[in-house]
C-alpha positions as CSV (number, residue, x, y, z in Angstrom):
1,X,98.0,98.3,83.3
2,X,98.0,102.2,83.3
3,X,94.8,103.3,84.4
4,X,93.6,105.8,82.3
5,X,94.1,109.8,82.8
6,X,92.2,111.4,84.9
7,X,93.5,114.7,84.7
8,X,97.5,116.0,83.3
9,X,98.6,119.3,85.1
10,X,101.6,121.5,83.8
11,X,104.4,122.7,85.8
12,X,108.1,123.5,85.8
13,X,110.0,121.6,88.5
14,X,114.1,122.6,87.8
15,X,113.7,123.7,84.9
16,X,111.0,120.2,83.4
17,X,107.9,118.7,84.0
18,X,107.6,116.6,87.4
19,X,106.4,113.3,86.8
20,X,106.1,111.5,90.2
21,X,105.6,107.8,90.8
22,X,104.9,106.4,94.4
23,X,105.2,102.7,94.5
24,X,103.8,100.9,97.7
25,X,102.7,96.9,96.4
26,X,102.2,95.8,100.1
27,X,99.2,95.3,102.0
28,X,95.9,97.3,102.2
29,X,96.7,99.5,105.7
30,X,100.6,100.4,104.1
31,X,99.0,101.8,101.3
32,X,96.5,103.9,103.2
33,X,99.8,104.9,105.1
34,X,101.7,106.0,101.8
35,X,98.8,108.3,100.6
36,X,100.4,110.7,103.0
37,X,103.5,110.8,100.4
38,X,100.9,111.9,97.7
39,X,99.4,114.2,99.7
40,X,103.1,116.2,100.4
41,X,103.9,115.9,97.0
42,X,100.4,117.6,95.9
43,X,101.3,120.1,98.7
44,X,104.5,121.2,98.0
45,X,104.2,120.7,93.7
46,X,100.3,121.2,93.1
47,X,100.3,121.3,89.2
48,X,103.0,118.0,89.6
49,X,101.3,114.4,88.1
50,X,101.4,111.7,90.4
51,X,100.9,108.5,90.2
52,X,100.9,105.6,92.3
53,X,102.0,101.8,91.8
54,X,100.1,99.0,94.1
55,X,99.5,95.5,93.8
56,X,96.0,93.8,91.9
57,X,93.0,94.1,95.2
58,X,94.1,97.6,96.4
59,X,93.2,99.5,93.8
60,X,89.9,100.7,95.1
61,X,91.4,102.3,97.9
62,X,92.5,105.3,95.2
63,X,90.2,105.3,92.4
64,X,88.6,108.2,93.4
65,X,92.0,110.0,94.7
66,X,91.9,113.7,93.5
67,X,95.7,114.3,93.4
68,X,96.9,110.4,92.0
69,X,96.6,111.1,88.1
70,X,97.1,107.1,87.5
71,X,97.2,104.0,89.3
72,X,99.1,101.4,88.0
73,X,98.0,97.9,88.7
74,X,100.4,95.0,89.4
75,X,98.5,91.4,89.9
76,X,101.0,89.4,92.0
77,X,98.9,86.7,91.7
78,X,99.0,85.6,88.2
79,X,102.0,85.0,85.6
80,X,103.5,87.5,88.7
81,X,107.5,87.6,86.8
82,X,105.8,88.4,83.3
83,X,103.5,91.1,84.9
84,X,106.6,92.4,87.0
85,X,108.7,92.6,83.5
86,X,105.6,94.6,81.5
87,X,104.8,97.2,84.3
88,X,108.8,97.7,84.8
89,X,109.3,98.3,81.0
90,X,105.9,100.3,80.9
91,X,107.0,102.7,83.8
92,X,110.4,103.0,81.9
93,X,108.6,104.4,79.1
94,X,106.5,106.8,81.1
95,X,109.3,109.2,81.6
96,X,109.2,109.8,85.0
97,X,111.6,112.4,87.0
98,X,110.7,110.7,90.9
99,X,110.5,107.8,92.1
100,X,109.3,107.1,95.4
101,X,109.7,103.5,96.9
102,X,107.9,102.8,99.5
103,X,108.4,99.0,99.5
104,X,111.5,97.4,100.4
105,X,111.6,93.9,98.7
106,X,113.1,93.3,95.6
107,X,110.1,93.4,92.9
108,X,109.5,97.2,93.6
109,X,113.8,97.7,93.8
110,X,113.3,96.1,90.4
111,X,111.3,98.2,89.2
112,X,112.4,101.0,90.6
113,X,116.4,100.6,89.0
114,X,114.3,100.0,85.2
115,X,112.5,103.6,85.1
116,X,115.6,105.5,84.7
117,X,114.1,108.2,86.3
118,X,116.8,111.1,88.0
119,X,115.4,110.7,91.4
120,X,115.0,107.2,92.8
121,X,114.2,107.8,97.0
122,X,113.5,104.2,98.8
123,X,115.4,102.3,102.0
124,X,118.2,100.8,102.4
125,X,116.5,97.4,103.4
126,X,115.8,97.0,99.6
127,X,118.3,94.8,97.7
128,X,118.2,97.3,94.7
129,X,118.7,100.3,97.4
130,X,122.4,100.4,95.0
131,X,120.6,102.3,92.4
132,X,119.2,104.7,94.4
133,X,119.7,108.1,94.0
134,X,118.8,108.9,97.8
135,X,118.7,105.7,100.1
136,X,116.9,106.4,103.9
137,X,118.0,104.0,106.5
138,X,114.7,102.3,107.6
139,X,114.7,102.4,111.4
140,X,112.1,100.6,113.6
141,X,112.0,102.2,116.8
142,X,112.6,100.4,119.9
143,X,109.1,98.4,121.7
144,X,108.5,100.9,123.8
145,X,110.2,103.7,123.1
146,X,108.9,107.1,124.0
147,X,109.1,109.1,121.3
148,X,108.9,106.3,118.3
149,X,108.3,107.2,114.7
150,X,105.4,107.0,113.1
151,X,105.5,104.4,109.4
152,X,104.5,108.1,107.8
153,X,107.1,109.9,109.2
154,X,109.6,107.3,108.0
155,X,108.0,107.8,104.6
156,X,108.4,111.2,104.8
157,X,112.0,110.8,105.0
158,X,112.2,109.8,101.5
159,X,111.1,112.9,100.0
160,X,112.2,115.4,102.5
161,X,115.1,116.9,100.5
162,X,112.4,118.1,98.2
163,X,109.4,119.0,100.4
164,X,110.3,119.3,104.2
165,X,110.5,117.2,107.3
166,X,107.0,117.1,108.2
167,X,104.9,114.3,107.3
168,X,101.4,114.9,105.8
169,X,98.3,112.7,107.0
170,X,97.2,110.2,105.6
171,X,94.0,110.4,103.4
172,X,90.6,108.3,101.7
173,X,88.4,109.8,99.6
174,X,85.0,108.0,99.6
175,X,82.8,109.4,96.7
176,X,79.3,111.0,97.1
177,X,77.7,107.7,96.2
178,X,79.5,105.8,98.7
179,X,78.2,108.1,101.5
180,X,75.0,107.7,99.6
181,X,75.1,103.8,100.2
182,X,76.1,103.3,104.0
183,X,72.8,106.3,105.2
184,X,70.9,102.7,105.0
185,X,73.3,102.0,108.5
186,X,73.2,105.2,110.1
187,X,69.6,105.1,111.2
188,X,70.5,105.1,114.6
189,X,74.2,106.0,116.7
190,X,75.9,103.4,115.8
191,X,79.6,101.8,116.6
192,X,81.9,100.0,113.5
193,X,84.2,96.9,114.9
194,X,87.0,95.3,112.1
195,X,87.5,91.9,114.2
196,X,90.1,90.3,111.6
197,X,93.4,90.4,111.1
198,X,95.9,88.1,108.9
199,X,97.8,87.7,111.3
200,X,96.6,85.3,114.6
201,X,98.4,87.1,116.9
202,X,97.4,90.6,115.9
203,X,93.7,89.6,116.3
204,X,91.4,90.2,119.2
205,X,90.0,86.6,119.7
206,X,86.1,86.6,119.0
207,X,84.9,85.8,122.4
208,X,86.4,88.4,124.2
209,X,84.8,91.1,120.9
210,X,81.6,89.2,121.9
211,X,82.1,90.5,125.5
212,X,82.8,93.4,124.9
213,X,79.6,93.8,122.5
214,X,77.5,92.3,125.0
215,X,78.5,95.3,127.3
216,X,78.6,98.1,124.6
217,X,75.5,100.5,125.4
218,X,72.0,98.3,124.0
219,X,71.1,101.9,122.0
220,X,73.9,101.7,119.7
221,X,74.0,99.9,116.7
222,X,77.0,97.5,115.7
223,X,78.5,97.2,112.4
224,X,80.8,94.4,111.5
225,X,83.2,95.1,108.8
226,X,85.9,93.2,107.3
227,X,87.1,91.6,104.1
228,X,84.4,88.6,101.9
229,X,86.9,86.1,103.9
230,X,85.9,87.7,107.4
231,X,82.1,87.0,106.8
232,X,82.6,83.6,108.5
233,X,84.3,85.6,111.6
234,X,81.3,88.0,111.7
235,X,78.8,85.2,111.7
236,X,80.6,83.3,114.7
237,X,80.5,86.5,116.9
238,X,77.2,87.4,115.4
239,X,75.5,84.3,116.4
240,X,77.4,84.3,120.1
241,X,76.1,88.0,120.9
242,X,73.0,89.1,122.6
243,X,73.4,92.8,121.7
244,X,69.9,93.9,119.9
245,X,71.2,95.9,116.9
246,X,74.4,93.8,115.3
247,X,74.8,93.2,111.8
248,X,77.5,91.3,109.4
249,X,78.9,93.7,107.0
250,X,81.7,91.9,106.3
251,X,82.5,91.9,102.8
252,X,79.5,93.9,102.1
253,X,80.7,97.2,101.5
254,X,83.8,98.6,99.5
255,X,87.2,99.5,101.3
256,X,85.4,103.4,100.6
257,X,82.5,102.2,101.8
258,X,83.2,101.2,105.1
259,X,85.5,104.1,105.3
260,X,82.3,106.5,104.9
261,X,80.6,104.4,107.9
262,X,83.3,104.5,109.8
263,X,83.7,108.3,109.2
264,X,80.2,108.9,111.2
265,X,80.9,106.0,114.2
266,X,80.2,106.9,117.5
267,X,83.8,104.5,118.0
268,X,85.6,102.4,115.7
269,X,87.5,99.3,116.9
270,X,90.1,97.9,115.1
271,X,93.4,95.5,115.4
272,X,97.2,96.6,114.7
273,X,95.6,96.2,111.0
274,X,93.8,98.0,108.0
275,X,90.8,99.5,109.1
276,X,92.6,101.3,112.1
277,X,94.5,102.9,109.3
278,X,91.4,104.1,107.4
279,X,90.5,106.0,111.0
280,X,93.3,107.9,110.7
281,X,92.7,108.6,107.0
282,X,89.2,109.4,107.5
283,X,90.0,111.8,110.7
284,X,87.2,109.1,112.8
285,X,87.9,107.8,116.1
286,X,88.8,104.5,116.6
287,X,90.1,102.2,119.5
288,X,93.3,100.3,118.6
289,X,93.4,97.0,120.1
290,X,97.1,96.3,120.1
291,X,98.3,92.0,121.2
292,X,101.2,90.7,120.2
293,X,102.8,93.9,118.3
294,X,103.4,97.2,119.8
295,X,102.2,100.9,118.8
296,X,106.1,101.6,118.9
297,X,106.6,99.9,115.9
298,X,104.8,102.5,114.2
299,X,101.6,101.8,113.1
300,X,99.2,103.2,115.6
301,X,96.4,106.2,115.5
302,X,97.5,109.2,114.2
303,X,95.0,111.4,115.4
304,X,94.4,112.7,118.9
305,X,90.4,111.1,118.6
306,X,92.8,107.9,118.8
307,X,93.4,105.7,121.2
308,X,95.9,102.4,121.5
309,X,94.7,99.4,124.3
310,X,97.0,97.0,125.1
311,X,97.9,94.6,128.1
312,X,99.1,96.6,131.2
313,X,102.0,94.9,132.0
314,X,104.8,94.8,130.3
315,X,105.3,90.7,129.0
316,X,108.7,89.3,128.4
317,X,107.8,88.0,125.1
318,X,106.2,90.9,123.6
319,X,106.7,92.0,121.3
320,X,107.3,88.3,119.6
321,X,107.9,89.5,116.6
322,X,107.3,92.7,113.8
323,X,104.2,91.3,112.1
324,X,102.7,88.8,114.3
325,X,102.1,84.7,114.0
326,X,100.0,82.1,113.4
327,X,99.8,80.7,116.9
328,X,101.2,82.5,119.7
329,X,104.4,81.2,120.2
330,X,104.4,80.7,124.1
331,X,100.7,79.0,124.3
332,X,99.1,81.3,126.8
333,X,98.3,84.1,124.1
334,X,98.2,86.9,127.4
335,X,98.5,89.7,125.5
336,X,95.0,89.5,124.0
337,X,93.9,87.8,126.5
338,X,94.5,90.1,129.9
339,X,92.8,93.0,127.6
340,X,90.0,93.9,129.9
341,X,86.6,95.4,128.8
342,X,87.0,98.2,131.1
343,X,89.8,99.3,129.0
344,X,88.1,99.3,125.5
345,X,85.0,101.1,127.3
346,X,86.9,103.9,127.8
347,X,85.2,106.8,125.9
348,X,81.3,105.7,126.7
349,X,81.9,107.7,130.2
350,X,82.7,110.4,128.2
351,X,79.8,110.5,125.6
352,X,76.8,108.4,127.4
């Protein structure tokens, strides 16, 4: 359902009001990425209304956005085709002049081709792409390419015939209250690690995140954060460690939240997944710990406190695939594996 207004601004775009919609119904990290479209579009049309389409579970990442207007909410989960129907008729009535499509499966196509709106901008990989007014060829840049494109360039793309070609960052906007809650963890220096990922492959394994705590400097506290389903990953590296000052925050704090604590980290580490997303939002450093996928791709730090570890040599069978697997496919798993403390300790010569 339509979250209720937060705020209507009035403007003449072409002679009407703008009315922008960005949908992105993917995962947590792709819609950290998209809040760079919003941040453009606020940029280049500041009295324009914006609002933004995600899927049920996400929608804490932007409640307390200053430029979205409304986030609608679609729950995937339950009576999914019904809900898909009611949000598609319900944006159709909205009015709006833009649409932005971010996601490239049919369900956001779908909707997308029902809003009627003048300006429908998404990628060709979308089985709707037909309807669109402008269609972007979406273009994954080769594994280890040296000058690959970012997933917020690519975005960008979509609505550079009405902005221009350079791509905004990324933002989250953690209230006063959530910077309020995390002081309790910020007694000391202290370091934030995200161990989890969905995805087997794209996850450091625990022991070698126990290693590497055991070696991380004794006067620094270490936060674990994840997801309520990562508490039981927390609890196997937190009972493995011998580190004084650990603690399991996993699915204790807010997606905000742990952005606020990760805001003030000495280091973040993260996977090829969500949380290295919200370092780039929340402009924090952060390690990326890249296995089986590669930064190339186009999901790595965006800011120059960022920095990508991977294997040093280059495997025949990575990348294995865009995403990652349950298992690694060849058994030996050496791309996490042959990740070396000495690389992820990179920056405590530098601040120690």
């Amino acid at each position: 359902m339509l979250k209720p207004s937060k705020r209507l601004y009035n403007c003449n775009f072409a002679g009407q009001m703008p009315k922008f919609l960005v949908i992105q119904t993917a995962f947590t990290g792709d819609v950290v990425l998209a809040t760079a479209l919003v941040e453009k579009l606020h940029s280049s049309y500041p009295g324009a209304q914006i609002d933004f389409l995600l899927r049920k579970g996400n929608e804490g990442l932007l409640q307390q956005h200053p430029f979205i207007t409304n986030l609608i909410v679609w729950d995937k989960k339950s009576k999914k085709i019904r809900n898909l129907f009611g949000i598609g008729m319900q944006i159709r009535k909205e009015g709006y002049t833009h649409i932005v499509n971010v996601h490239r499966f049919a369900s956001s196509g779908f909707i997308t081709f029902l809003s009627g709106a003048a300006y429908m901008a998404g990628f060709d990989k979308n089985p709707f792409s037909f309807c669109y007014t402008k269609k972007v060829t979406h273009t994954i840049s080769e594994p280890y390419s040296e000058n690959p494109v970012h997933e917020v360039e690519r975005n960008q793309m979509l609505i550079a015939d009405i902005t221009d070609n350079k791509s905004a960052m990324p933002q989250m906007y953690p209230s006063e209250a959530d910077y309020d809650h995390v002081k309790q963890y910020q007694n000391a220096p202290y370091i934030c690690i995200a161990p989890s990922s969905v995805w087997f492959t794209k996850q450091f394994p625990a022991e070698q995140w126990v290693s590497l705590i055991n070696q991380l400097p004794a006067h620094y506290s270490i936060h674990l954060l994840g997801a309520p389903g990562d508490k039981a990953l927390g609890e196997i590296i937190l009972s493995k460690v011998v580190h004084p000052g650990v603690k399991n925050l996993c699915g204790k704090l807010s997606y905000l939240q742990s952005a606020a604590l990760m805001k003030g980290a000495g280091m973040n580490y993260a996977n090829d997944s969500a949380p290295l997303h919200f370092a780039s939002a929340m402009d924090a450093p952060v390690t990326a710990v890249f296995c089986s996928t590669v930064p190339a791709f186009g999901f790595g730090p965006l800011r120059k406190n960022g920095k990508v570890v991977e294997i040093k040599e280059r495997l025949y069978c990575r990348p294995c695939g865009l995403h990652g697997h349950k298992a690694c496919p060849e058994g030996h798993f050496r791309c996490a594996k042959e990740i070396t403390n000495e690389q992820l300790l990179w920056w405590t010569s530098k601040t120690i």
